[in-house]
NUDORO-232155 format. One record per residue (C-alpha): x, y, z. Coordinates in steps of 0.2 Angstrom, whole numbers, plus 2048, in hexadecimal, padded with zeros to 3 digits. Example, Ala and Ser with C-alpha at 12.3 -4.5 7.8 and 13.67 -1.06 7.14 Angstrom:
<nodes>
83E7EA827 8447FB824 
</nodes>
This chain:
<nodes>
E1043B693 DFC439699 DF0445692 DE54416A2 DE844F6AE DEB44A6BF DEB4526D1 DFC4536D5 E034616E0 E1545A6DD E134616CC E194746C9 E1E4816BF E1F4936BE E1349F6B4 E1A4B16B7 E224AE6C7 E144A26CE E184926D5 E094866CE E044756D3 DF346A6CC DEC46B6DE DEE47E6DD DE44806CE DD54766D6 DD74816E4 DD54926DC DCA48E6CD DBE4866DA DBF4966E7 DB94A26DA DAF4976D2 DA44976E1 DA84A76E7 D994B46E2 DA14C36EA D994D66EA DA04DD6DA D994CC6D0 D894D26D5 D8A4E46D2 D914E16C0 D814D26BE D744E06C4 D7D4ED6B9 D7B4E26AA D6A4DC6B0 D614EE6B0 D6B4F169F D634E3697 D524E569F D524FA696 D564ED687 D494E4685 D3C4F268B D454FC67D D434EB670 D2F4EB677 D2C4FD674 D364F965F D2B4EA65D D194F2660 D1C4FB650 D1D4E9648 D274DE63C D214E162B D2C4EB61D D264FB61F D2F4FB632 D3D4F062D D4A4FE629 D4450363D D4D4EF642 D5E4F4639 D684F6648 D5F4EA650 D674DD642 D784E4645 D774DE657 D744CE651 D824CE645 D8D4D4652 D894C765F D8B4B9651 D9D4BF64C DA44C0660 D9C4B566A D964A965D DA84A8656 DB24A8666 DB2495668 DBD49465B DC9498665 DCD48B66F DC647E661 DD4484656 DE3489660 DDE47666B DE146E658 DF3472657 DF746E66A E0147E670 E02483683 E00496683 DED49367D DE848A68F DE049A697 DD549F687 DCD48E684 DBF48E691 DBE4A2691 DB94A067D DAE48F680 DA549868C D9F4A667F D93497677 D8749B686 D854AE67D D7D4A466F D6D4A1678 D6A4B4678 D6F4B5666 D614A6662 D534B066C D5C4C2661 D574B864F D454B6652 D404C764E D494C7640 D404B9639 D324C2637 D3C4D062E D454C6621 D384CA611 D344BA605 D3F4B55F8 D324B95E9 D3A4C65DD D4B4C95E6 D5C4BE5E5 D634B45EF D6D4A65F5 D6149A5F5 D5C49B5E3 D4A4955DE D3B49D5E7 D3648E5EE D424875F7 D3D47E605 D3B48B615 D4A49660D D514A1615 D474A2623 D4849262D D5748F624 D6349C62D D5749863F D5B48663E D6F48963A D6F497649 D6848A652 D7347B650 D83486650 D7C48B664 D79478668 D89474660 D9348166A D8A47F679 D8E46C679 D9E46F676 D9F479686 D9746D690 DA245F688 DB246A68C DAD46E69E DA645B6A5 DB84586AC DB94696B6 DA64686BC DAA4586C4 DBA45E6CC DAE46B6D2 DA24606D8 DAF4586E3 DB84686EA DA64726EC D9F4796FE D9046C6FC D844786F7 D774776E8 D8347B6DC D9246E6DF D7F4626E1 D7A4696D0 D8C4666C6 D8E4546D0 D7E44F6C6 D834556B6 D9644F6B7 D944416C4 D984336B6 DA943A6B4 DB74326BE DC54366B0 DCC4266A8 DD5425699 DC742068E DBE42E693 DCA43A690 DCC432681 DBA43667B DBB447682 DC9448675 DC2442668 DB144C66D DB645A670 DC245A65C DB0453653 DA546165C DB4470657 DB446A646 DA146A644 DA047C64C DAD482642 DA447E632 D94483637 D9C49363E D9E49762C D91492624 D8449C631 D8F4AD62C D8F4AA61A D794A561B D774B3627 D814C061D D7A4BE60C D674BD613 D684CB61E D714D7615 D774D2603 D694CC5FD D604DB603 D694E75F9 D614E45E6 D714E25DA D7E4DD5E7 D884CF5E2 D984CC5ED DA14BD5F0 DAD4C25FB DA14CB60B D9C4B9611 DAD4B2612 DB54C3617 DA54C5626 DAA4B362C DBF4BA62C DB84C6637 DAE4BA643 DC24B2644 DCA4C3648 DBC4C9656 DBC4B865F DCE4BA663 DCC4CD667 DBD4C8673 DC64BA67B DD64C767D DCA4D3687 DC24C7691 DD44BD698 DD94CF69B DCB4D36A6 DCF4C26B0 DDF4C66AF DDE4D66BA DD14D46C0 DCA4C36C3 DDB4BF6CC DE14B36BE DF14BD6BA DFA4AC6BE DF14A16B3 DEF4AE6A3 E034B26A1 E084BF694 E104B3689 DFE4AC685 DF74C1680 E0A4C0677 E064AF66C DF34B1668 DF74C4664 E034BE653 DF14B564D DE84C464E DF64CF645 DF34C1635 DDF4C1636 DE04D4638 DED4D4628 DE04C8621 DD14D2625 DD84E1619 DDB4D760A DCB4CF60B DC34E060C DD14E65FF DCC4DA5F2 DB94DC5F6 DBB4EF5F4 DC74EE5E4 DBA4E45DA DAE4EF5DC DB85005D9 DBF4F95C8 DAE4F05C5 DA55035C3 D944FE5BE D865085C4 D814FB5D1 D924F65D8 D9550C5DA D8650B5E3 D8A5005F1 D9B5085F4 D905185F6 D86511601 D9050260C DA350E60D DA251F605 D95529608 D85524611 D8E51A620 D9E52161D DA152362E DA0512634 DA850B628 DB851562B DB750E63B DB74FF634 DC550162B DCF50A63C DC84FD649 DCB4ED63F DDB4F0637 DE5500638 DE54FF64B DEA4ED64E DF64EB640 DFF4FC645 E014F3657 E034E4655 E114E5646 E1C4EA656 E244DB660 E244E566F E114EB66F E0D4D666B E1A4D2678 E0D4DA687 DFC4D968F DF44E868D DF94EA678 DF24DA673 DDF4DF67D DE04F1674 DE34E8663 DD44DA66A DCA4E866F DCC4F165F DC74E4654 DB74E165E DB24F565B DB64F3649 DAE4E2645 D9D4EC650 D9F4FB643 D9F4EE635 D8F4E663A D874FA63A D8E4FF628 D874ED620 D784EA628 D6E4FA62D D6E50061A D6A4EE614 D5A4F1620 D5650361A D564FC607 D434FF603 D3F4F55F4 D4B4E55F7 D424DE5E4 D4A4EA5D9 D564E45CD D654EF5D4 D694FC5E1 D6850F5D6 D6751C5E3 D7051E5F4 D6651C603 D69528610 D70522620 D6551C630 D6D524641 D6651A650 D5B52165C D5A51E66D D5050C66D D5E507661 D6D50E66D D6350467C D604F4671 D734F366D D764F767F D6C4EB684 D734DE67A D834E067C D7E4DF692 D764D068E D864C6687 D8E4CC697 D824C66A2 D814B669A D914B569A D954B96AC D864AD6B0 D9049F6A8 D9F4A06B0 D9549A6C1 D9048B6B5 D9E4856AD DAF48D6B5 DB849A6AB DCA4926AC DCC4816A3 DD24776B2 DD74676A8 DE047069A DEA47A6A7 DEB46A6B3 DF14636A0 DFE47069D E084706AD E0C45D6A7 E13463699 E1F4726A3 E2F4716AF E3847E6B6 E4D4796B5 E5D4826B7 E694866A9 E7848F6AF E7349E6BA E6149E6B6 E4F4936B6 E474906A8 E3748A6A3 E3747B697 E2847468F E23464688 E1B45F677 E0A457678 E0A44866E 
</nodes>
């Protein structure tokens, strides 16, 4: 069996009732991709004013300045970061690890996930200010050890922000050439079919080129992975443990990037559902695929509580002064609050759900458990790094008293706002770039499928991918 898909319309299948052909696919992938209709627009200028009030409210924060009398002011702020980092940041990984082990029921996600790499542009713009926040590493601990470590931590965590964007936005591009010159060629003519004709006019789909697509797109998937991970562990540790005099933990970095792995499938969950009812997709984003993904985020969200379990457990039987100290101030008294939400979003709501077959086995309980996760992994990201933020003297040798909490105030709430109305429009933006439905890889799967009768009934039978 090819791995080149080709434009067949004898090829069929059925996907929740729909008959499906190659030709098919072009045709309606192509329809909305050029389609900018009235409530596309609305939505845009929605999430344009949002993030214009945003920014007015991130101008009206920044005349009070940078230095670290105002940065307990920039806590939230930081959060926002963090939170942008863990869904959009880790949602490629997505279709770079469920397109390593070659299923079928991961088709619809791929491009929905890549496309969240274009969200990192904002996240690169987000880390500039915080630049300026980070203190110098003279007096306090850190991960980088000596004092004069060459541009540590500063330019360190910038340049690994900003290779982790180029890495992911390359890999979008790489992932979508194929679909922008199908475009090219079922376009109205007009300057966007002109603009994807001179960026994918070299592709005419051979087999060596779909070999190198391969082959690209597995080394690019592998490089984002690692440096997935590595950014999460540099950005934790530098912008909220090592902040917090006394705080030694060797378990947040890796259980901050677990969470990066359980949001990027809650995120991905929401956004197919949205396509699904109301993008007109339904027949392209079938349950089984909400029903497969789903059993990955019952083991991460499992996953997610030991981590947290065996972080917390440490520090409970650990009992010095220091280590009582930051369970007052990160869980149990100061930010109490978030961090039960934490604990409900993150793990008691989507393992409660999803331990039932017949809540897995649907649309809607999958994107509760998605949704879920991504208002507990926001919560997380409050609790960690707005106290890490408020600590005054970051120099001390351990954390002895318990700061109070800092409650946003209304620049804060528009600065989040604002953020998050940014991804959207970015995102939404994107999708008239680069279409939101993998054309190849579903062009690719209906290779795979027949429909056939056995006995009284039809059946759909797939193939294995070599």
């Amino acid at each position: 069996m090819t791995n080149v898909p080709v434009d067949n319309d004898k090829i069929q299948t059925s996907v929740d009732g729909e008959e499906l052909s190659s030709r098919m696919v072009t045709e309606d992938v192509s329809r909305d991709f050029f389609r900018v209709g009235p409530t596309y627009r609305g939505v845009l200028m929605i999430l344009g004013a949002v993030f214009v009030v945003g920014i007015i409210a991130f101008v009206l924060r920044a005349v009070d300045g940078f230095g670290d009398s105002e940065r307990r002011e920039w806590g939230y702020y930081s959060a926002m970061f963090a939170f942008l980092l863990i869904t959009a940041g880790s949602a490629p990984l997505v279709a770079v690890t469920l397109r390593l082990t070659k299923n079928h029921w991961r088709r619809p996600f791929s491009r929905i996930s890549e496309l969240y790499a274009v969200v990192g542009l904002l996240s690169l713009l987000w880390f500039f200010p915080l630049m300026a926040l980070l203190p110098p590493l003279e007096g306090r601990k850190s991960l980088w050890g000596p004092d004069n470590f060459i541009g540590a931590p500063i330019w360190w965590d910038f340049f690994a922000v900003l290779f982790l964007v180029i890495c992911g936005l390359s890999l979008l591009v790489l992932s979508a050439i194929p679909d922008m010159a199908t475009l090219a060629r079922n376009g109205d003519g007009g300057p966007r079919s002109r603009f994807l004709g001179r960026i994918a006019g070299f592709w005419r789909g051979t087999e060596a080129q779909w070999n190198y697509h391969r082959l690209g797109l597995t080394a690019l998937g592998a490089f984002y992975f690692m440096l997935l991970v590595m950014v999460q562990t540099m950005i934790n540790v530098d912008f909220v443990m090592s902040l917090v005099p006394g705080w030694k933990d060797s378990i947040m970095p890796a259980h901050q990037a677990l969470t990066g792995f359980q949001t990027a499938i809650g995120i991905v969950l929401v956004t197919a559902f949205l396509l699904r009812v109301f993008g007109g997709y339904k027949k392209y984003i079938p349950m089984e695929s909400f029903w497969s993904i789903s059993k990955i985020l019952l083991g991460l969200s499992l996953l997610w509580g030991y981590f947290w379990f065996s972080g917390f457990i440490t520090f409970w039987y650990g009992r010095t002064p220091v280590e009582q100290t930051v369970l007052k101030t990160f869980m149990f008294e100061s930010y109490k609050v978030p961090f039960l939400l934490n604990i409900f979003f993150s793990f008691l709501i989507p393992v409660a759900m999803l331990i039932w077959n017949p809540v897995r086995k649907s649309v809607i309980g999958p994107t509760i458990a998605g949704a879920s996760v991504i208002l507990g992994a926001f919560f997380m990201t409050i609790r960690l790094y707005v106290p890490a933020f408020g600590i005054e003297d970051v120099t001390a040798s351990a954390l002895e008293t318990v700061p109070l909490a800092i409650t946003p105030d209304a620049l804060d709430i528009f600065i989040i706002l604002g953020g998050l109305a940014g991804a959207g429009l970015i995102f939404m933006l994107a999708t008239k770039i680069f279409p939101i439905m993998s054309i190849w890889e579903v062009k690719e799967g209906l290779l795979y499928q027949r429909v056939r009768p056995l006995l009284r009934g039809r059946y759909l039978v797939l193939g294995k991918p070599d």
